[in-house]
PDB file of N, CA, C and O in Angstrom:
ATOM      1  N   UNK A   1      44.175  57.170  -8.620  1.00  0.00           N
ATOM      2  CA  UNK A   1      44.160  58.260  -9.564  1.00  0.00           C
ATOM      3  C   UNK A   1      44.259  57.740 -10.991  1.00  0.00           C
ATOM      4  O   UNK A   1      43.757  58.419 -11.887  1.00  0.00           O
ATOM      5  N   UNK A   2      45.006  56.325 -11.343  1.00  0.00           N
ATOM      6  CA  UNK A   2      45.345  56.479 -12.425  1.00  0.00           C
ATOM      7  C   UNK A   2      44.006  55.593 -13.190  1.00  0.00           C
ATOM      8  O   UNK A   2      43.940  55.485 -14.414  1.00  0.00           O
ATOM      9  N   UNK A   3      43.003  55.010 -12.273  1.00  0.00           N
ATOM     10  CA  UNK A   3      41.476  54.178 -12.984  1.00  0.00           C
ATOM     11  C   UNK A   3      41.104  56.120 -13.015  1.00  0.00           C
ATOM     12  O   UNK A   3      41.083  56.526 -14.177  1.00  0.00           O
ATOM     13  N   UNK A   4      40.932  56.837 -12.334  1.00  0.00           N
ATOM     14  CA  UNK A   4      39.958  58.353 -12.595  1.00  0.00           C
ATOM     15  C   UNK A   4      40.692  59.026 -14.026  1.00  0.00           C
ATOM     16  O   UNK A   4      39.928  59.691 -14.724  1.00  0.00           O
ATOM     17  N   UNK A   5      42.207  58.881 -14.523  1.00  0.00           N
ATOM     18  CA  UNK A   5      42.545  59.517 -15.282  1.00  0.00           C
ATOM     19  C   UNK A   5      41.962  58.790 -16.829  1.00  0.00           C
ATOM     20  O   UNK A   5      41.590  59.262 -17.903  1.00  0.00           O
ATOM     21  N   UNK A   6      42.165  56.985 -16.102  1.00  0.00           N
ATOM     22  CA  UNK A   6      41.664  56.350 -17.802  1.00  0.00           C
ATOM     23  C   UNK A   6      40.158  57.064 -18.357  1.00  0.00           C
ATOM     24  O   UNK A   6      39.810  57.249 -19.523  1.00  0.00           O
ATOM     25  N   UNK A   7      39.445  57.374 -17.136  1.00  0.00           N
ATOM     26  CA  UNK A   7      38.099  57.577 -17.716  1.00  0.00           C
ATOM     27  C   UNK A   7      38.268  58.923 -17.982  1.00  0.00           C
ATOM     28  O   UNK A   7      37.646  59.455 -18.902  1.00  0.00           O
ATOM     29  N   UNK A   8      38.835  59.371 -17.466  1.00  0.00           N
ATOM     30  CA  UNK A   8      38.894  61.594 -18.039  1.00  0.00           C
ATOM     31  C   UNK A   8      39.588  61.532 -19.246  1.00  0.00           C
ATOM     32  O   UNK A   8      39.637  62.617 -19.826  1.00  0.00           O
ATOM     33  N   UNK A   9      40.354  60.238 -20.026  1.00  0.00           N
ATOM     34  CA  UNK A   9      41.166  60.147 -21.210  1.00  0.00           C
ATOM     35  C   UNK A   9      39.628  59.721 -22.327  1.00  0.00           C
ATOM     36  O   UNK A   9      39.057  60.372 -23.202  1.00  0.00           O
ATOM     37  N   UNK A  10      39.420  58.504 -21.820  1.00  0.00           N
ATOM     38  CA  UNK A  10      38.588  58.254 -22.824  1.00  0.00           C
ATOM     39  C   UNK A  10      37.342  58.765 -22.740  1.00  0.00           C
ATOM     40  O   UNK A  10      36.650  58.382 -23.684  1.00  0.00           O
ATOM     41  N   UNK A  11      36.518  59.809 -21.637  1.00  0.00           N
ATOM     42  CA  UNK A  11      35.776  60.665 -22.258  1.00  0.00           C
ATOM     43  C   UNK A  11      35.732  61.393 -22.679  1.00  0.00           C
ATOM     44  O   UNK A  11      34.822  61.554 -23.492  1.00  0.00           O
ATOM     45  N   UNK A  12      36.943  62.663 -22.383  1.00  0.00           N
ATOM     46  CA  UNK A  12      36.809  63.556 -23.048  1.00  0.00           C
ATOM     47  C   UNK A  12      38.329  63.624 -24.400  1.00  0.00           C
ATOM     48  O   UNK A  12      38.681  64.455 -25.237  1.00  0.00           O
ATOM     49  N   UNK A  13      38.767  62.448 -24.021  1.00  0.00           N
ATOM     50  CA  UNK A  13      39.624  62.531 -25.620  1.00  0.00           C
ATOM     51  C   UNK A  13      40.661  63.463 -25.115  1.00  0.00           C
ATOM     52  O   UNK A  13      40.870  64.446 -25.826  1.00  0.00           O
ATOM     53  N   UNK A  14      41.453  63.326 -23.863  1.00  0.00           N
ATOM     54  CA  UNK A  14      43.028  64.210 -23.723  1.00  0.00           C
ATOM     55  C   UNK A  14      44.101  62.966 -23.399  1.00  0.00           C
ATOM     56  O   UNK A  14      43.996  61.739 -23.383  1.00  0.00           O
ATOM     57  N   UNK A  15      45.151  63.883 -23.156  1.00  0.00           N
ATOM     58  CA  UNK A  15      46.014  63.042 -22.831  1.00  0.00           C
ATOM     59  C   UNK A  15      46.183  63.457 -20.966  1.00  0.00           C
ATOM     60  O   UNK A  15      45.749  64.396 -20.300  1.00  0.00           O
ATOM     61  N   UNK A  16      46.995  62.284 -20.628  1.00  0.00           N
ATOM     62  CA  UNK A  16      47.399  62.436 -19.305  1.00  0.00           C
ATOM     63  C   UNK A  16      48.129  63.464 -18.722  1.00  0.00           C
ATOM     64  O   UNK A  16      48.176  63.554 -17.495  1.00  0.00           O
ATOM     65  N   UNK A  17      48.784  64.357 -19.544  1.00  0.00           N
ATOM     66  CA  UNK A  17      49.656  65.609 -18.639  1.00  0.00           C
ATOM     67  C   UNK A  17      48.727  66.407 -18.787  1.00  0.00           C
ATOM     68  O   UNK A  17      48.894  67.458 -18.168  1.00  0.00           O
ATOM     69  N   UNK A  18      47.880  66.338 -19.319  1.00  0.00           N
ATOM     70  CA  UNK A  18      46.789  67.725 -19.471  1.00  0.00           C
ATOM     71  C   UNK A  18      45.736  67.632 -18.673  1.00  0.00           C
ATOM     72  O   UNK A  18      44.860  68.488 -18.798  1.00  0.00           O
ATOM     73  N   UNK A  19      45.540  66.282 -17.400  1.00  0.00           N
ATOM     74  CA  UNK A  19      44.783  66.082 -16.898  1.00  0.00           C
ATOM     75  C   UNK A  19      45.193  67.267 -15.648  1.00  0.00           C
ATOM     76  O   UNK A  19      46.389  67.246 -15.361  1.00  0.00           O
ATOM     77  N   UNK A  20      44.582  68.005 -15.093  1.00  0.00           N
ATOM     78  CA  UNK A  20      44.494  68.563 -13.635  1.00  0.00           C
ATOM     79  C   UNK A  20      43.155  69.190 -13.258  1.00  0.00           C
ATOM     80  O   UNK A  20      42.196  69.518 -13.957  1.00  0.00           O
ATOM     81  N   UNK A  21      43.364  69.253 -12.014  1.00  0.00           N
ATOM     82  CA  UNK A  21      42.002  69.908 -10.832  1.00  0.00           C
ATOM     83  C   UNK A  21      41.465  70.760 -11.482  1.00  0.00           C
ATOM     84  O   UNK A  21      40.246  70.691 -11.327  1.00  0.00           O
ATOM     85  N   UNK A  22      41.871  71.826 -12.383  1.00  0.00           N
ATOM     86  CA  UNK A  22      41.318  72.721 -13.034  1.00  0.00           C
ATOM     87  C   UNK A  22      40.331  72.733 -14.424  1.00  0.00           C
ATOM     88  O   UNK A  22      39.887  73.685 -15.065  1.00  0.00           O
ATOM     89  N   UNK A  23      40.185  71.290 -14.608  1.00  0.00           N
ATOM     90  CA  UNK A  23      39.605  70.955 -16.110  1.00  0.00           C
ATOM     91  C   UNK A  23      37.851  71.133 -15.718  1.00  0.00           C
ATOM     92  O   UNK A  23      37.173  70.610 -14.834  1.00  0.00           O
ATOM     93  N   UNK A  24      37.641  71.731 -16.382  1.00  0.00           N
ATOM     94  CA  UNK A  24      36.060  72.381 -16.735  1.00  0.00           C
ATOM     95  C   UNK A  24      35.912  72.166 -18.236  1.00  0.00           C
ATOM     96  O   UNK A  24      36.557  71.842 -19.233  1.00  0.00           O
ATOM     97  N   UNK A  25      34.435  72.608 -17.742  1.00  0.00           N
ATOM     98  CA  UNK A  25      33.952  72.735 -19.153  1.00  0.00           C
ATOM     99  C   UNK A  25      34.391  74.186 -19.769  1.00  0.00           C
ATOM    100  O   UNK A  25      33.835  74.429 -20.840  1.00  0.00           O
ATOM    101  N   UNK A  26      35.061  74.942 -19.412  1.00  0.00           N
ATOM    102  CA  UNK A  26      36.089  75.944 -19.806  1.00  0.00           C
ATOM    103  C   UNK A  26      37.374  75.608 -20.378  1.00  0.00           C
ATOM    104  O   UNK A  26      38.057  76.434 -20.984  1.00  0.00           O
ATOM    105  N   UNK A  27      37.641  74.651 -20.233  1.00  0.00           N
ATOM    106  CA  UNK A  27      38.866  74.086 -20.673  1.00  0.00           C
ATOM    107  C   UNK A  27      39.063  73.199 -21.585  1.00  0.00           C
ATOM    108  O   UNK A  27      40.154  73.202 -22.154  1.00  0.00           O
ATOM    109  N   UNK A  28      38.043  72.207 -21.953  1.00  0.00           N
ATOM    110  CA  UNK A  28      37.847  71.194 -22.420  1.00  0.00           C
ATOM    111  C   UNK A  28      36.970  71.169 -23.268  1.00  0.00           C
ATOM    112  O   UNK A  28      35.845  70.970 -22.811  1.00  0.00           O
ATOM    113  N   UNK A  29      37.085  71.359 -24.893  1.00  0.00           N
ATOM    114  CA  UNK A  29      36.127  71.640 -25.797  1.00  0.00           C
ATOM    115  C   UNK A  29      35.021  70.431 -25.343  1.00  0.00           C
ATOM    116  O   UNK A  29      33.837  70.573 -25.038  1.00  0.00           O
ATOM    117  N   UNK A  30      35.627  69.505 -25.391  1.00  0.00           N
ATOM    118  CA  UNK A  30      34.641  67.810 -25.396  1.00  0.00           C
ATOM    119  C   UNK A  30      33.776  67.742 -24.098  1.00  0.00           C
ATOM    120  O   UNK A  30      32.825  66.968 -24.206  1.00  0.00           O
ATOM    121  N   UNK A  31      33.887  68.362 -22.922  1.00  0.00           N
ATOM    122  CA  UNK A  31      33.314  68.440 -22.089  1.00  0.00           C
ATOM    123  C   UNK A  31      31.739  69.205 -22.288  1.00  0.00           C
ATOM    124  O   UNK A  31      31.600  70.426 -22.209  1.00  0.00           O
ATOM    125  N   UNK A  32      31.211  68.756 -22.414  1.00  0.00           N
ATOM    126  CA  UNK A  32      29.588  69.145 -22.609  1.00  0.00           C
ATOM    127  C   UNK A  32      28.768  68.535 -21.706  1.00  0.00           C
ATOM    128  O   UNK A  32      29.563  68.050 -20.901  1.00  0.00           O
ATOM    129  N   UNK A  33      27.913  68.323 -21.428  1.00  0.00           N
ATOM    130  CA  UNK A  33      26.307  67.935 -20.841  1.00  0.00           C
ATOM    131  C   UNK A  33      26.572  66.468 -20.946  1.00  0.00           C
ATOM    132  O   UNK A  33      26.678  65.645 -20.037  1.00  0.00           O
ATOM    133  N   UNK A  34      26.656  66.314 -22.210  1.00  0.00           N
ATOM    134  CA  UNK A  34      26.247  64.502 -22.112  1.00  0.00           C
ATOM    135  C   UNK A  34      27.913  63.953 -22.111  1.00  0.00           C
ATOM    136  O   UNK A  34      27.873  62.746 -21.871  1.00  0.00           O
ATOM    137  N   UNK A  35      29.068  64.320 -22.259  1.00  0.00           N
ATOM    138  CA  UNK A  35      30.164  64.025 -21.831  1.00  0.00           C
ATOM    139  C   UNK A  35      30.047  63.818 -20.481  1.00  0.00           C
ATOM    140  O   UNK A  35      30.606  62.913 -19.860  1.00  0.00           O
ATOM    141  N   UNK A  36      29.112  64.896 -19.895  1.00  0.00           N
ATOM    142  CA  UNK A  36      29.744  65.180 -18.367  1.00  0.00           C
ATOM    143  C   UNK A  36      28.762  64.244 -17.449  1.00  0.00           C
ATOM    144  O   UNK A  36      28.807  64.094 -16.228  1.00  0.00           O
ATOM    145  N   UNK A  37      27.593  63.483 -18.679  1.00  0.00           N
ATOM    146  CA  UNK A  37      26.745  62.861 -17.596  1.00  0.00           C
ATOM    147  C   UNK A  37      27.623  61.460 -17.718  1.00  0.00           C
ATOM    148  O   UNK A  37      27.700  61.013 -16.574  1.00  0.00           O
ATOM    149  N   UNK A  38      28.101  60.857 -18.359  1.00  0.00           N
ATOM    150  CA  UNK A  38      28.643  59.529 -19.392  1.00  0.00           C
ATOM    151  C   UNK A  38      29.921  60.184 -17.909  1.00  0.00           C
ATOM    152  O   UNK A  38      29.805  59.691 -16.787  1.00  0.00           O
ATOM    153  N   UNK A  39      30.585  60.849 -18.082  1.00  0.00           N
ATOM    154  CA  UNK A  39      31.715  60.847 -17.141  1.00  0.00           C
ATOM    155  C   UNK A  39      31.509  60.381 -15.899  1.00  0.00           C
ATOM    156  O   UNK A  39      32.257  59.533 -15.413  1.00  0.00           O
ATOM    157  N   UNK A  40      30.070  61.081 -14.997  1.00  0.00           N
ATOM    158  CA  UNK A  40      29.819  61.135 -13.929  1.00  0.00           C
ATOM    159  C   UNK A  40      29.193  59.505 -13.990  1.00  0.00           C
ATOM    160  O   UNK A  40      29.385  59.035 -12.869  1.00  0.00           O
ATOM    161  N   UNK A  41      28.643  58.664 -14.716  1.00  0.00           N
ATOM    162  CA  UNK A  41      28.294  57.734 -14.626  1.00  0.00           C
ATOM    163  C   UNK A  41      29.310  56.727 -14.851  1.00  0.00           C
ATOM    164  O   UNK A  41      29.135  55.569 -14.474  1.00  0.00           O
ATOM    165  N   UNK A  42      30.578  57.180 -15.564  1.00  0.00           N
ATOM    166  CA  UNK A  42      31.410  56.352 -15.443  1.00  0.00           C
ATOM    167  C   UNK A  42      32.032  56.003 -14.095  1.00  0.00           C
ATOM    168  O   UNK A  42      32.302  54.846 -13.775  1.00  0.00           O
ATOM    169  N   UNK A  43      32.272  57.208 -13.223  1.00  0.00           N
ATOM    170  CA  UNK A  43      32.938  57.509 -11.961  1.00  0.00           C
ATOM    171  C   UNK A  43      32.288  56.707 -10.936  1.00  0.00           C
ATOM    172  O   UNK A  43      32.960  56.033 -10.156  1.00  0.00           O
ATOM    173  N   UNK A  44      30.853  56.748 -10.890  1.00  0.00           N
ATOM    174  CA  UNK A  44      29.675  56.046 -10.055  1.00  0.00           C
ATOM    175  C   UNK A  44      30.361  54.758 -10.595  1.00  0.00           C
ATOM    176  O   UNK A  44      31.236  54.482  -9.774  1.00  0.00           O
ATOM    177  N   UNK A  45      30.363  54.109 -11.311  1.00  0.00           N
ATOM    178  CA  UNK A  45      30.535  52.659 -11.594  1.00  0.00           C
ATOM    179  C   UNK A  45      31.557  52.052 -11.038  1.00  0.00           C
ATOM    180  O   UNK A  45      31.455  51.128 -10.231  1.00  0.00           O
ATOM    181  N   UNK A  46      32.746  52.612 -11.502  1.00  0.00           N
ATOM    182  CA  UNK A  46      34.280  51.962 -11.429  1.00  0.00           C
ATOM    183  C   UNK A  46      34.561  52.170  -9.781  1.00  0.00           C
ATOM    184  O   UNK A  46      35.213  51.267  -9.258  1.00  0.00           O
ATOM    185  N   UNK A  47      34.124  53.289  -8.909  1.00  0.00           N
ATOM    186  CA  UNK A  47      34.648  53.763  -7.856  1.00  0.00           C
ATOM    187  C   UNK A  47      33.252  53.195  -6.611  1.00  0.00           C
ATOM    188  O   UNK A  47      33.309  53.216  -5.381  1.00  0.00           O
ATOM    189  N   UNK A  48      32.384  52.844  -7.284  1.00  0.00           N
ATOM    190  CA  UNK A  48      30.853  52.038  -6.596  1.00  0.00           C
ATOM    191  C   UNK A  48      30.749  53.269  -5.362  1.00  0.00           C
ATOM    192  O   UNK A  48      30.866  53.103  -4.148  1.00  0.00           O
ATOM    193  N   UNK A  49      30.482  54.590  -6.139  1.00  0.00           N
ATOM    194  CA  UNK A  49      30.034  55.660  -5.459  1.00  0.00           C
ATOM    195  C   UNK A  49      28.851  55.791  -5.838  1.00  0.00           C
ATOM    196  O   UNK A  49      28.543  54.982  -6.713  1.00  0.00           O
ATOM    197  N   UNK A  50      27.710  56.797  -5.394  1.00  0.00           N
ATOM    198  CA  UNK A  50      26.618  57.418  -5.928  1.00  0.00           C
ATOM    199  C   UNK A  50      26.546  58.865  -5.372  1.00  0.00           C
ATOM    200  O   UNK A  50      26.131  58.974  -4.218  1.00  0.00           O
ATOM    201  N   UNK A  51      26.983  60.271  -6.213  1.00  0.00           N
ATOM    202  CA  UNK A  51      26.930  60.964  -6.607  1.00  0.00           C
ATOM    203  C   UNK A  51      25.399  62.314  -6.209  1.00  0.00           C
ATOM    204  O   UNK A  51      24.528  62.514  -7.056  1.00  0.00           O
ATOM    205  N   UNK A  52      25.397  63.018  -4.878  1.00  0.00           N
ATOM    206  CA  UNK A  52      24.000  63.283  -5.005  1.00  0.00           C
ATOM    207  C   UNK A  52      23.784  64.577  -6.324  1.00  0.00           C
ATOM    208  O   UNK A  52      24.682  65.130  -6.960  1.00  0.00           O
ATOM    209  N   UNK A  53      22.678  64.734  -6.405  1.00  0.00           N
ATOM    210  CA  UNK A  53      22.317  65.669  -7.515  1.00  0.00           C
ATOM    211  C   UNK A  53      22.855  67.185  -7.616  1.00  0.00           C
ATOM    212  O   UNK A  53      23.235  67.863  -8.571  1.00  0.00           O
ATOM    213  N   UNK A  54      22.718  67.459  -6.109  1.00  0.00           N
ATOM    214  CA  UNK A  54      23.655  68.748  -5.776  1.00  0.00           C
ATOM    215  C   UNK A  54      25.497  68.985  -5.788  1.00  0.00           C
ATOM    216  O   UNK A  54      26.055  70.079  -5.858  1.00  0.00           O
ATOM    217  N   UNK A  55      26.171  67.646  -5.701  1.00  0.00           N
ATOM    218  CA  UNK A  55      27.323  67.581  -6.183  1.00  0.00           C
ATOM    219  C   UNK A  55      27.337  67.504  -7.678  1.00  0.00           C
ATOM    220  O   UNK A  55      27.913  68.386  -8.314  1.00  0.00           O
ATOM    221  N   UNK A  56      26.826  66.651  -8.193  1.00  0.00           N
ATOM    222  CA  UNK A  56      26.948  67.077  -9.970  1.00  0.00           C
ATOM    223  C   UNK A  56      26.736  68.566 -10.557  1.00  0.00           C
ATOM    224  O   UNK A  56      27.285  69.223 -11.440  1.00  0.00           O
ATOM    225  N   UNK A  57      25.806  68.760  -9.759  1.00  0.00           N
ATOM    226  CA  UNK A  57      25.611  70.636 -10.617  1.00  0.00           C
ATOM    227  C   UNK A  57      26.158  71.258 -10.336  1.00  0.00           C
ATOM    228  O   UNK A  57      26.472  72.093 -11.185  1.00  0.00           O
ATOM    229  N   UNK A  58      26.733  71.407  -8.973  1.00  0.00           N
ATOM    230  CA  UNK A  58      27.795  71.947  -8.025  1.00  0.00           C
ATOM    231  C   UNK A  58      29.158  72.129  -8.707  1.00  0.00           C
ATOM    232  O   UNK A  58      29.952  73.057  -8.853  1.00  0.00           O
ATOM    233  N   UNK A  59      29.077  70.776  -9.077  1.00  0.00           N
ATOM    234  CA  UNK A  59      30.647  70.695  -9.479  1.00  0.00           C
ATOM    235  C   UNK A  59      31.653  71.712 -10.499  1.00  0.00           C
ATOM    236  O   UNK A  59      31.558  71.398 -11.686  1.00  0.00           O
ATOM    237  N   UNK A  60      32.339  72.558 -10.294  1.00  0.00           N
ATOM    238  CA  UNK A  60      32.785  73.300 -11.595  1.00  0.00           C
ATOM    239  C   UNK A  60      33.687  72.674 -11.853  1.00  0.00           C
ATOM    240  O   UNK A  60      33.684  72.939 -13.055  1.00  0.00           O
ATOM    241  N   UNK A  61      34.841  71.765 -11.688  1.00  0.00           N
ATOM    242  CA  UNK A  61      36.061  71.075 -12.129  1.00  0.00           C
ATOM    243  C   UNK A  61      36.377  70.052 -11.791  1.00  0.00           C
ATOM    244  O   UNK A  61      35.841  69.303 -10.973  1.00  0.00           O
ATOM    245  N   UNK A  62      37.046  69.957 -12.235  1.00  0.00           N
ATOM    246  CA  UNK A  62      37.518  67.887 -11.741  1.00  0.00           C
ATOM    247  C   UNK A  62      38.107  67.944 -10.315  1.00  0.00           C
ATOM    248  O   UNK A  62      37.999  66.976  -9.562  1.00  0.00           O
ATOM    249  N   UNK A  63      38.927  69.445  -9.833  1.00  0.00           N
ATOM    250  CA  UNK A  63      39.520  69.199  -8.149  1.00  0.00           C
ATOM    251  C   UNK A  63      37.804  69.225  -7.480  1.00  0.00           C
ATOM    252  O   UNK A  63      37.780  68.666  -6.383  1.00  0.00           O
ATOM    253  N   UNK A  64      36.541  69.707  -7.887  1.00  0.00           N
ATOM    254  CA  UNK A  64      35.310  69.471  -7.197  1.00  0.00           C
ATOM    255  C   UNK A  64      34.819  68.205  -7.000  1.00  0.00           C
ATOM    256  O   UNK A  64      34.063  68.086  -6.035  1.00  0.00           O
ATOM    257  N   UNK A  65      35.087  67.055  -7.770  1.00  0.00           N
ATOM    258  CA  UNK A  65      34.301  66.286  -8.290  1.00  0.00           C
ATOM    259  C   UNK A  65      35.321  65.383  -7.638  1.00  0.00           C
ATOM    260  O   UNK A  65      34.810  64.345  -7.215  1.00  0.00           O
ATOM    261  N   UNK A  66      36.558  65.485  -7.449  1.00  0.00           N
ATOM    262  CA  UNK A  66      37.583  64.997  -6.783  1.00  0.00           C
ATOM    263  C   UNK A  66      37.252  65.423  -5.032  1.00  0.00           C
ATOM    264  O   UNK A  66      37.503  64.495  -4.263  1.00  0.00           O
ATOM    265  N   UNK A  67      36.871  66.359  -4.559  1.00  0.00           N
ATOM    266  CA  UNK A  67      36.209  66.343  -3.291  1.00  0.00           C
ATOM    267  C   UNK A  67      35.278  66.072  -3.052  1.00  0.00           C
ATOM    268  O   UNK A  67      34.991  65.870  -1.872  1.00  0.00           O
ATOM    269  N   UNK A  68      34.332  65.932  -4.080  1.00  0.00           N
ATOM    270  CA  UNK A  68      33.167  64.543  -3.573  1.00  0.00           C
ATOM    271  C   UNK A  68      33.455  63.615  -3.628  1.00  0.00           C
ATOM    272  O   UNK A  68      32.831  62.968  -2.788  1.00  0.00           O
ATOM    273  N   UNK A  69      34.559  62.621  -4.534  1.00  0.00           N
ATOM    274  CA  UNK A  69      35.017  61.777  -3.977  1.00  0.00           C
ATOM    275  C   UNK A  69      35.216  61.030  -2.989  1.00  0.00           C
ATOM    276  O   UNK A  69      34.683  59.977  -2.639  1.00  0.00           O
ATOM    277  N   UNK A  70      36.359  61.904  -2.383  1.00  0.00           N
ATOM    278  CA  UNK A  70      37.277  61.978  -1.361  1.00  0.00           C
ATOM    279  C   UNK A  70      36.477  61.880   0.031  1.00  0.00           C
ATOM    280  O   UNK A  70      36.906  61.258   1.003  1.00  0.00           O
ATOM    281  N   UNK A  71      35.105  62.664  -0.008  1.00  0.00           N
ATOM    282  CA  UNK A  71      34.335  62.902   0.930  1.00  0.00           C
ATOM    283  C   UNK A  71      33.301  61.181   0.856  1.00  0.00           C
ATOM    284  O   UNK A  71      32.397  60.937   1.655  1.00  0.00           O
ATOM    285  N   UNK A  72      33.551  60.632   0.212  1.00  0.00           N
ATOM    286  CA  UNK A  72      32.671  59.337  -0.194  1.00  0.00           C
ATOM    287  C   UNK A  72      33.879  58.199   0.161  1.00  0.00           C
ATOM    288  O   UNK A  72      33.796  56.978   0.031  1.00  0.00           O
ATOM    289  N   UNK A  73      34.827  58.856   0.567  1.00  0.00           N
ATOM    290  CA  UNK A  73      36.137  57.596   0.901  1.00  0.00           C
ATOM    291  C   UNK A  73      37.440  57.075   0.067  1.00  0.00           C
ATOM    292  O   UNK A  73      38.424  56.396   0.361  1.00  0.00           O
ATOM    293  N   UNK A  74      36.844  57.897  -1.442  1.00  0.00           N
ATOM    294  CA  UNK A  74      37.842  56.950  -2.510  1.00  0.00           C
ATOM    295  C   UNK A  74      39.211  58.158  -2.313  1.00  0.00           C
ATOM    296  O   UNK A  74      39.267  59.388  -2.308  1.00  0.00           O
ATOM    297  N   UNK A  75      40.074  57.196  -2.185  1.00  0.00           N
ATOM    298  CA  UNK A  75      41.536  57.998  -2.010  1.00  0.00           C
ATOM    299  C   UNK A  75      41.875  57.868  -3.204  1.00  0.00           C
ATOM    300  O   UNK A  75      41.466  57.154  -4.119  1.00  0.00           O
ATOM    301  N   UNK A  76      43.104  59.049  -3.063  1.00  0.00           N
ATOM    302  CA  UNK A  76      43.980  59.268  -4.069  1.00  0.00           C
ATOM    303  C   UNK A  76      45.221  59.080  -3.937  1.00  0.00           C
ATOM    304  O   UNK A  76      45.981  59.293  -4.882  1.00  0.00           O
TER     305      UNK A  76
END
């Protein structure tokens, strides 16, 4: 959890208690399109996942994006 939180810090610019399952692009001014592609490509890298196209669009929050994960093996 705490390599998934460095990258949710330094893309979208929060701090760590403000990180939870519920962070959208409703929540998170900095979260936009190209935040969210730079995020999702960060996640693919560090965690040596690949992401199908229907989970990225799918995704409404970080607990989503955290069950594709999870479903790809990377624990928490």
């Amino acid at each position: 959890m705490e390599k998934l939180n460095l990258i949710i810090q330094k893309i979208f610019k929060i701090g760590d208690a403000d990180i939870n399952d519920e962070l959208s692009p409703l929540t998170i001014p900095t979260w936009d399109s190209m935040n969210y592609l730079i995020f999702i490509s960060e996640i693919e890298k560090e965690f040596e996942i690949t992401f199908t196209m229907d989970e990225i669009l799918n995704a409404r929050n970080l607990g989503d994006l955290k069950a594709a994960m999870s479903n790809k093996g990377v624990k928490f």
